[in-house]
C-alpha positions as CSV (number, residue, x, y, z in Angstrom):
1,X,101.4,-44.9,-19.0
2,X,101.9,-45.4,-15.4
3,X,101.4,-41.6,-14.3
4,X,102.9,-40.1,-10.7
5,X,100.0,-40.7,-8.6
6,X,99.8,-44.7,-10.2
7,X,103.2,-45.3,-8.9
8,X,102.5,-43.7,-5.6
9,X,99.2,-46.1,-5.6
10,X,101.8,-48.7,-6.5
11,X,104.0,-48.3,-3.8
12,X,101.7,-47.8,-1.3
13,X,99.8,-51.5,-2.5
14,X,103.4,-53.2,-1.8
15,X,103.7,-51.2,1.2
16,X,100.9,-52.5,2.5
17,X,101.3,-56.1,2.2
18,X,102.9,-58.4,5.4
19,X,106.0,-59.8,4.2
20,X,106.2,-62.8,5.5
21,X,109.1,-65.1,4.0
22,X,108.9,-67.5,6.7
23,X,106.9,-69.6,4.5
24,X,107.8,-69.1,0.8
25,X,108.6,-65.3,-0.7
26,X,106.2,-64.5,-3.7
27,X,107.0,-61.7,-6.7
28,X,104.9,-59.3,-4.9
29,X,106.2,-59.6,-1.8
30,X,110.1,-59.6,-3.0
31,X,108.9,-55.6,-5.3
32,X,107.8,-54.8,-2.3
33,X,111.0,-55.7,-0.2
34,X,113.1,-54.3,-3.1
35,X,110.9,-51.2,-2.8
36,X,111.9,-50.6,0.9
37,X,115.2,-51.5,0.9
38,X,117.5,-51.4,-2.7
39,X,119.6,-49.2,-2.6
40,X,119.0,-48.1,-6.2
41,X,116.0,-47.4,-5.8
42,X,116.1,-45.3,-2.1
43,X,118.5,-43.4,-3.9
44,X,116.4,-42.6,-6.6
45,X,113.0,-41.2,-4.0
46,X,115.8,-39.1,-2.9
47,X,117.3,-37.8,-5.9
48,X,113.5,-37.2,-6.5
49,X,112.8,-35.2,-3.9
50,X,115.9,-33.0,-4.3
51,X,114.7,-32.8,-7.8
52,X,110.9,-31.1,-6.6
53,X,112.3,-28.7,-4.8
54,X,113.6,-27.0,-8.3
55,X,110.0,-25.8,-8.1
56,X,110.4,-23.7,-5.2
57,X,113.6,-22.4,-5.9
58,X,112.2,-21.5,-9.5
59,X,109.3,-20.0,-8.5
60,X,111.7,-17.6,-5.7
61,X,113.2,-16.1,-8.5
62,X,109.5,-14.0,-9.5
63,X,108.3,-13.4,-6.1
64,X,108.9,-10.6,-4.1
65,X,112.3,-10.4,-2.5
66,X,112.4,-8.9,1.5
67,X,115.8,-8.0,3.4
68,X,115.8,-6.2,6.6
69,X,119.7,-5.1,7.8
70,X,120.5,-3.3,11.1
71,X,123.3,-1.6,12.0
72,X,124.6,-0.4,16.1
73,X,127.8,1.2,16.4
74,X,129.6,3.6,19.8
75,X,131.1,6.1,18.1
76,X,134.0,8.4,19.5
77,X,134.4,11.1,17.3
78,X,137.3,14.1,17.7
79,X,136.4,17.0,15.9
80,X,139.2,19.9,15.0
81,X,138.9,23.1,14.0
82,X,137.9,26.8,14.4
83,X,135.2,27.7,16.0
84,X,134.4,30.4,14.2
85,X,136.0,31.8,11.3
86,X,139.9,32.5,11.2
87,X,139.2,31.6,15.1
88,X,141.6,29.5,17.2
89,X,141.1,25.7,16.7
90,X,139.7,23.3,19.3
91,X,139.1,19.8,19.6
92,X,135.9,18.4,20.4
93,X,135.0,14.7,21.5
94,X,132.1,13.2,20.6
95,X,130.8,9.6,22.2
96,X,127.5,8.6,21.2
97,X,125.9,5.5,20.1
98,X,124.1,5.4,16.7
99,X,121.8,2.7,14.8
100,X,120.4,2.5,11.4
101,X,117.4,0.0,10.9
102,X,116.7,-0.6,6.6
103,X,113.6,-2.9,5.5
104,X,113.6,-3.5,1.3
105,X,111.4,-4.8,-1.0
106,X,112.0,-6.0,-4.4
107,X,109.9,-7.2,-7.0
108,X,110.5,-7.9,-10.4
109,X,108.3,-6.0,-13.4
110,X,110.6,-6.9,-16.4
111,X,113.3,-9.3,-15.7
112,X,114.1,-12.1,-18.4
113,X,116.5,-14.0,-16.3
114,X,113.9,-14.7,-13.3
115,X,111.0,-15.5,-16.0
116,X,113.8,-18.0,-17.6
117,X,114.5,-19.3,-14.2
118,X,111.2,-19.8,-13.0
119,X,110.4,-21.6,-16.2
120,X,114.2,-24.1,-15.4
121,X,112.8,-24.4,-12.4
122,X,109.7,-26.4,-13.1
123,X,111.5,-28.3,-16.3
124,X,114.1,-29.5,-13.7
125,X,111.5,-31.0,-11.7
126,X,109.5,-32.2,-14.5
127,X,113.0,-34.0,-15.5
128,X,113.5,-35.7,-11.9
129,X,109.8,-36.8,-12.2
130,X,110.8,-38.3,-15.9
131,X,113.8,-39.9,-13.9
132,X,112.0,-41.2,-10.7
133,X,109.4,-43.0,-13.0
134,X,111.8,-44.6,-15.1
135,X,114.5,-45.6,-12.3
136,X,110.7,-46.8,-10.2
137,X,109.9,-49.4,-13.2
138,X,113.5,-50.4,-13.6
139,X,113.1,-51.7,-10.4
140,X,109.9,-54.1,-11.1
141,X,112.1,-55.1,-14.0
142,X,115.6,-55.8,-11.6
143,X,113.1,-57.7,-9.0
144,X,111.5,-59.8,-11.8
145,X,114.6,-60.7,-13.6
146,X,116.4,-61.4,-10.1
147,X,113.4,-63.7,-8.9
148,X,113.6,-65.7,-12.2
149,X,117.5,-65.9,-12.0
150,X,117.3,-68.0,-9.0
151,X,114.1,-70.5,-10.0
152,X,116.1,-71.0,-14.0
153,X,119.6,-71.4,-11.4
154,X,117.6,-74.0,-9.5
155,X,115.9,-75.7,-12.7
156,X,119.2,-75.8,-14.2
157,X,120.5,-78.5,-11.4
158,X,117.7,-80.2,-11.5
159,X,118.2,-81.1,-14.6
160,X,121.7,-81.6,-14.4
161,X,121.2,-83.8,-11.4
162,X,119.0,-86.1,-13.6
163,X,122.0,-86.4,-16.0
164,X,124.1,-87.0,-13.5
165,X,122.2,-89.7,-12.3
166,X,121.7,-91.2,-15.7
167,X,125.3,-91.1,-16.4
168,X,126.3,-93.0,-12.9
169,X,123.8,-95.6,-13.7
170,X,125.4,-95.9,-17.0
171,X,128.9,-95.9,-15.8
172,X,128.1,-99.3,-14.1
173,X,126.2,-100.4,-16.7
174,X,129.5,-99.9,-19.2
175,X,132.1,-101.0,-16.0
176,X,129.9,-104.3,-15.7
177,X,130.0,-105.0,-19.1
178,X,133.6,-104.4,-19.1
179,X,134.2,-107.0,-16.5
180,X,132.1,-109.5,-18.5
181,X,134.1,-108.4,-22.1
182,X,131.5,-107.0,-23.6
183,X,132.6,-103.9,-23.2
184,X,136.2,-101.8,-24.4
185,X,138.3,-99.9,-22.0
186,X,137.8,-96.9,-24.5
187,X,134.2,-97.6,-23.9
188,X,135.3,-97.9,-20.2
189,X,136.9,-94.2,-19.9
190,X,134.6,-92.4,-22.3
191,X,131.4,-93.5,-20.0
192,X,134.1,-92.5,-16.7
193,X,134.6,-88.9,-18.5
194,X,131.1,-88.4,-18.9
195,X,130.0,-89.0,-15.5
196,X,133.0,-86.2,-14.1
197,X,132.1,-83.9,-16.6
198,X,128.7,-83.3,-15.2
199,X,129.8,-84.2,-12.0
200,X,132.2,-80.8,-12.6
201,X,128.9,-79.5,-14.2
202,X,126.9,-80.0,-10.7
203,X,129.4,-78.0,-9.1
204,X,129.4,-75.0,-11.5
205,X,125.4,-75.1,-11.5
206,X,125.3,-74.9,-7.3
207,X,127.7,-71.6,-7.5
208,X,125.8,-70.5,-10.1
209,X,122.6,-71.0,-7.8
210,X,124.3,-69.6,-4.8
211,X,125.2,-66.2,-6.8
212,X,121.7,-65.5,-8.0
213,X,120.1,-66.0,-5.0
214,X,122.7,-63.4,-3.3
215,X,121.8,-61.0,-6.2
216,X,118.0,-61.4,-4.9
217,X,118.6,-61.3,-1.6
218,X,121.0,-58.1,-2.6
219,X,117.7,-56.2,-3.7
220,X,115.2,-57.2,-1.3
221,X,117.5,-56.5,2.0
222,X,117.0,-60.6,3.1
223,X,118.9,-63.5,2.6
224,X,117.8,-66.1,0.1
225,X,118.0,-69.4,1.7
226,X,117.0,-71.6,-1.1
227,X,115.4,-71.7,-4.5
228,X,112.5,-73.8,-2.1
229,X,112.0,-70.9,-0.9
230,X,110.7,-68.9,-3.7
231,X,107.0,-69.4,-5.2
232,X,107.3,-71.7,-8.8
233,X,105.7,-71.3,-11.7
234,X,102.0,-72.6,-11.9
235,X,101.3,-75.1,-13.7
236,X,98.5,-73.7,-15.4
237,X,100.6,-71.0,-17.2
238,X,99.2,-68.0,-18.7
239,X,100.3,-66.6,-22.2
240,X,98.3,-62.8,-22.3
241,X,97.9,-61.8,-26.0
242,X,99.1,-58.7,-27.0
243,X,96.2,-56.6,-27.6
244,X,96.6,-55.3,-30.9
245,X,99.3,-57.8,-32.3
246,X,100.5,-55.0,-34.6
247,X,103.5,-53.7,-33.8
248,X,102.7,-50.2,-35.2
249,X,100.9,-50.0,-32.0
250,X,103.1,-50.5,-29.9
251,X,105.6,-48.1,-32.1
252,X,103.0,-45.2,-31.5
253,X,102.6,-46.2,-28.0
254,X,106.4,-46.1,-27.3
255,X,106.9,-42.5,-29.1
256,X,104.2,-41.3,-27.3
257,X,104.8,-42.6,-24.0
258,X,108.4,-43.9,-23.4
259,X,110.0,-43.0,-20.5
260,X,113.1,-42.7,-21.5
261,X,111.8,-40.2,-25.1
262,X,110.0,-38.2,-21.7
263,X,113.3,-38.0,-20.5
264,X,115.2,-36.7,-23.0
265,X,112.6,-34.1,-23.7
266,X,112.7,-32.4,-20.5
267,X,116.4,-32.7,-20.8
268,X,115.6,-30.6,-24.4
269,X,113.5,-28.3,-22.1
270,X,115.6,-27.5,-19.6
271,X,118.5,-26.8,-21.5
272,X,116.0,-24.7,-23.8
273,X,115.5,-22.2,-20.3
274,X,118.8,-22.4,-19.2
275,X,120.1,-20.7,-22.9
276,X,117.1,-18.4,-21.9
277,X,118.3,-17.5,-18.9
278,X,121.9,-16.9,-20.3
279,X,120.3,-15.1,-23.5
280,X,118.5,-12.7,-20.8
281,X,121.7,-11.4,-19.5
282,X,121.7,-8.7,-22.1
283,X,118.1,-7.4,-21.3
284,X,118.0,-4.4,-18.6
285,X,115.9,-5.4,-15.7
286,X,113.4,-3.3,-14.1
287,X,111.8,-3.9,-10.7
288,X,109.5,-1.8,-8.2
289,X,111.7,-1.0,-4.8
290,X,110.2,0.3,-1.5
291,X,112.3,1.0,1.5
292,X,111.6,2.0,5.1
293,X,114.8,3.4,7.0
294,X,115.5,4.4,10.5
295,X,118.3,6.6,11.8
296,X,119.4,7.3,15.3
297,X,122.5,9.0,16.0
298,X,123.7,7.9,12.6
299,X,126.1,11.2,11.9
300,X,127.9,13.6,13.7
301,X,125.5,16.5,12.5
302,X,122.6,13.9,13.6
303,X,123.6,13.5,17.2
304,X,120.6,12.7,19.2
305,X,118.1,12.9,16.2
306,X,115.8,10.6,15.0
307,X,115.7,10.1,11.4
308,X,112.7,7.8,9.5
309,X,112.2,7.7,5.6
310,X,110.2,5.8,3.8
311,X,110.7,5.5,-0.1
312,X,109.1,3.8,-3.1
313,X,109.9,3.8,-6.6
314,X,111.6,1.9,-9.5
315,X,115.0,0.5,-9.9
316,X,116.8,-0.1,-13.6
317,X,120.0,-2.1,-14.6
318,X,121.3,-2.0,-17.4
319,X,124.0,-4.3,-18.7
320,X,126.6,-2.6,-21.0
321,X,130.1,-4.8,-20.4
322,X,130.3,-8.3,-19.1
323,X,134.3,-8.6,-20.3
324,X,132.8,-11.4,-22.5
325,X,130.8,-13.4,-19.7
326,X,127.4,-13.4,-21.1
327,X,128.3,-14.1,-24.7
328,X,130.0,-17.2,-23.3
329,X,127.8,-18.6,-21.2
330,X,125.1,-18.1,-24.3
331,X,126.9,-20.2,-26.4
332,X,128.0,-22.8,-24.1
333,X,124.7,-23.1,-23.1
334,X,123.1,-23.0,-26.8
335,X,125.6,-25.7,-27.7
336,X,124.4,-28.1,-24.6
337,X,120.7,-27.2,-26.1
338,X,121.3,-28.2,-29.5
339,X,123.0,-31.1,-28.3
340,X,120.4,-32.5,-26.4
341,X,117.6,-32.5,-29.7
342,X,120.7,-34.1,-31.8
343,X,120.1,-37.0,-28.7
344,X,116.4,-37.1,-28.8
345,X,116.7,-38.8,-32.5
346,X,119.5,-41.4,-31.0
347,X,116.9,-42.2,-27.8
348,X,113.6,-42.8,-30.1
349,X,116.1,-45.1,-32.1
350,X,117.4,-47.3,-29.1
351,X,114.0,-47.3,-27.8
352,X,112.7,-48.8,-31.4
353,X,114.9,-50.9,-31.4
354,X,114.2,-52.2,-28.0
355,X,110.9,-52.1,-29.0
356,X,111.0,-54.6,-31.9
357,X,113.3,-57.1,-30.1
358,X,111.1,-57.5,-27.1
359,X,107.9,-57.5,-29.4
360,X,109.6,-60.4,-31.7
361,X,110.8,-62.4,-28.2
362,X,107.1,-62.6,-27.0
363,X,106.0,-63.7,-29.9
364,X,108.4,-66.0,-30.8
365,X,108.0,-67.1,-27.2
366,X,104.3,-68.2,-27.2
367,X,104.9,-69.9,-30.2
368,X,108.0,-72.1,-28.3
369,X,105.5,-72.5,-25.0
370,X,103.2,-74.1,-26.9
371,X,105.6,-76.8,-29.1
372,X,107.6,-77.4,-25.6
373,X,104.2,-78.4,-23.9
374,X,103.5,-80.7,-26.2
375,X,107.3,-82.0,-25.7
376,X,106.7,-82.3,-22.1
377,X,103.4,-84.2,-22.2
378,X,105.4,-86.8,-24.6
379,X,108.4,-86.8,-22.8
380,X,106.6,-87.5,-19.1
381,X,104.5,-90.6,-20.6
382,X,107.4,-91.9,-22.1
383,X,108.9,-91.7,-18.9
384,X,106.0,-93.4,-16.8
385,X,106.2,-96.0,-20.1
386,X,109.3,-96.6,-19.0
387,X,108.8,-97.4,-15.5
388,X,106.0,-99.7,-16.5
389,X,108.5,-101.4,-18.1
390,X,110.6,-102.2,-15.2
391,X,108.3,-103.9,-14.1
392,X,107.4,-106.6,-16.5
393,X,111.0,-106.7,-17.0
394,X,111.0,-105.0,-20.6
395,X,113.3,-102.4,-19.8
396,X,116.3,-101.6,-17.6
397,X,117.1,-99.2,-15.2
398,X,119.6,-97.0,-17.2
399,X,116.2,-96.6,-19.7
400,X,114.1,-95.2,-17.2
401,X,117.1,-92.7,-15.8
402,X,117.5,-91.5,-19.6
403,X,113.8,-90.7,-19.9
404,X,113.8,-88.7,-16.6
405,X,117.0,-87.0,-17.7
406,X,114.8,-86.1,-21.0
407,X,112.1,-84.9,-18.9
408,X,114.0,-82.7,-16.7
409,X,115.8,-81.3,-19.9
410,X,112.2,-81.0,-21.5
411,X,111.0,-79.4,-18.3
412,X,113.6,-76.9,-18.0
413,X,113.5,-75.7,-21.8
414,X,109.7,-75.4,-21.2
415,X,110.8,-73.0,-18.0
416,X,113.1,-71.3,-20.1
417,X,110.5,-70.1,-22.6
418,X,108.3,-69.5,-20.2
419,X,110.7,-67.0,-18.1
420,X,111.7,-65.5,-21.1
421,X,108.1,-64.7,-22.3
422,X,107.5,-62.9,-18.5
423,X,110.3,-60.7,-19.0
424,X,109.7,-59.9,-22.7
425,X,106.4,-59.0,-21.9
426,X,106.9,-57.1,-18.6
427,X,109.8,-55.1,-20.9
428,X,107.8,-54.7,-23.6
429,X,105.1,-52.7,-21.5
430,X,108.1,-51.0,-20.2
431,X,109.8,-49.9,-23.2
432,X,106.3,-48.5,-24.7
433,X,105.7,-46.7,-21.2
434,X,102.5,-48.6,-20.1
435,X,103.7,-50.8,-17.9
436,X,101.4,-50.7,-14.7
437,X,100.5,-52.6,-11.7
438,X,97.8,-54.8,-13.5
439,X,100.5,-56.1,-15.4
440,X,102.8,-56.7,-12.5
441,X,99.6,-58.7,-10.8
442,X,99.1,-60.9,-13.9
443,X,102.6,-61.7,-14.2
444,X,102.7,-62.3,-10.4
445,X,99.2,-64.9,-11.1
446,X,102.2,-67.3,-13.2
447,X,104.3,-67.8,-9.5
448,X,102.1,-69.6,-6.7
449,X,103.6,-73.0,-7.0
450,X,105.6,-74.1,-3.4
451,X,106.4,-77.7,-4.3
């Protein structure tokens, strides 16, 4: 499982390499652009560090609390009455200026509600770290998916544009014949409506290029100029076994480790403190106070004295009548609890699920590399066959057009599988939460073509 201080390594590997796209823009390089500058993602190393900071405010609510207050008044006081008894009244004024300086300390001895806090405190940031991860792979995921968009987008036309070319060749082939009678006008306007259908297909395959290399260029922060400039897929591809082929690994890996099961089991916890917390607002509270306080002036009777006490003792509340406050916070609170283990069960089932598919497509997929290899190697000598026989006058151009059109289909179905094998895999390691930077690397070892 890629831990918090992997993905830190992680991020600071891709930080640390020159991006350079003058050239051609490899997978590592394009993570590490998406790293620096998708929005997603600089959203999510904020939301992050918002999250830590749960800690701290947790961890307030069991340490000593200080306040200091001070208080400066003039005063102009009239006094009336006797002077003495059953004497004749007088007024008196009194101006004086008075202050009153108060330093307190709190601490908690018995107090539910801070415990309960503390402990929310820590299982909030425990939950942002469950998110951060998550939301930190997605990413690797986006970038990968993105990057293979584009070269599938660009294969696509190429293959297309080898039909195309087949088809014109064989529209003059059938539009010849024509002229000669050897050929139908339905035989005319059927080869005529092949050629502008994949003329019209041409056209959708370019917009279709243009959008995913925007989508790219979306998450990296720089403009995609062209598929050419995006690193290919080796030639010497590399299927990894999965080590053990058993899926009941994986299973155990995935309950043990998903990020998303991690996820919803912090949610559990925190929603377990925060019915704590509620639950704690029936307890009394008990904390040790200490005061220092000091008086100038503060009363008529204390004109011109100086008063300074110091104090230190204990301090209990007890909670008798809430109007209904506490009871109803506890139950809206135990409700959110129970409803987040009902949702642990639904997670570990999507994530099986998930699981199984991505574990079927990568096997299924190395099974489909290895037959479409074999259909390449047959289609290309065909091909070169065919251009032999040009040349002793055996076969015609329109042959050799069809056998490259072949080719190009072959070669893309071959890219196809082999895409899809890179992101089953990469989300399989995902899914059972052990996706980690070795894997990204290997993956990364398939991309270092140019041409």
């Amino acid at each position: 499982m890629m831990t918090t201080n992997k993905l830190l390594s992680l991020v600071g590997f891709f930080l640390l390499i020159n991006c350079n796209f003058a050239n051609a823009l490899n997978l590592i390089q394009a993570v590490d652009a998406a790293i620096s500058n998708d929005p997603e993602f600089r959203m999510a190393l904020k939301e992050n560090e918002s999250g830590q900071a749960s800690r701290v405010i947790g961890r307030s609510a069991i340490l000593p609390q200080v306040t200091a207050s001070l208080y400066q008044a003039s005063n102009d006081t009239k006094i009336a009455g006797p002077v003495f008894l059953n004497g004749p009244n007088s007024i008196s004024n009194r101006a004086y200026p008075s202050t009153n300086t108060v330093v307190q300390l709190s601490q908690p001895l018995f107090n539910l509600e801070a415990l309960a806090r503390y402990r929310l405190g820590h299982a909030q940031a425990d939950l942002s770290d469950a998110r951060f991860m998550y939301r930190s792979q997605d990413v690797l995921i986006r970038v990968l998916q993105a990057y293979i968009d584009v070269l599938y987008a660009q294969d696509q036309l190429t293959s297309i544009f080898a039909e195309r070319d087949a088809n014109k060749e064989r529209l003059i082939v059938i539009k010849r014949m024509f002229e000669n009678g050897e050929a139908t006008i339905i035989n005319k306007l059927e080869a005529q409506a092949t050629f502008d259908k994949v003329e019209f297909q041409v056209i959708e395959a370019n917009n279709n290029l243009e959008i995913t290399k925007r989508k790219l260029g979306d998450l990296i922060g720089e403009p995609i100029l062209g598929a050419g400039n995006l690193h290919k897929l080796t030639k010497q591809f590399r299927v990894y076994p999965l080590v053990p082929n058993s899926f009941e690994f994986w299973k155990e890996s995935a309950l043990a480790n998903s990020l998303e099961i991690r996820y919803q089991l912090q949610s559990i916890e925190v929603n377990r403190q925060d019915y704590q917390r509620n639950r704690a607002g029936h307890y009394p509270v008990l904390s040790a106070v200490a005061m220092w306080n000091q008086q100038k002036s503060n009363t008529v009777s204390t004109i011109f004295q100086d008063i300074n006490n110091s104090a230190i003792g204990v301090q209990l509340n007890i909670p008798i009548f809430s109007g209904g406050d506490t009871t109803g916070k506890i139950n809206q609170s135990r409700a959110a609890f129970e409803k987040s283990q009902a949702e642990l069960d639904s997670v570990k089932n999507k994530v099986l699920v998930e699981l199984r598919k991505q574990f079927d497509i990568v096997t299924s997929s190395q099974k489909k590399i290895s037959a479409l290899n074999k259909v390449v190697d047959y289609t290309s000598e065909l091909a070169k066959a065919m251009r032999k026989g040009i040349s002793v006058g055996q076969q015609i151009k329109l042959d050799v057009l069809n056998a490259d059109k072949d080719l190009a289909n072959a070669q893309r179905e071959l890219s196809q599988a082999q895409y899809t094998y890179l992101l089953a895999y990469s989300r399989l390691k995902q899914v059972a939460g052990i996706l980690s930077l070795e894997d990204l690397e290997k993956i990364a070892l398939n991309f270092n073509e140019t041409k």
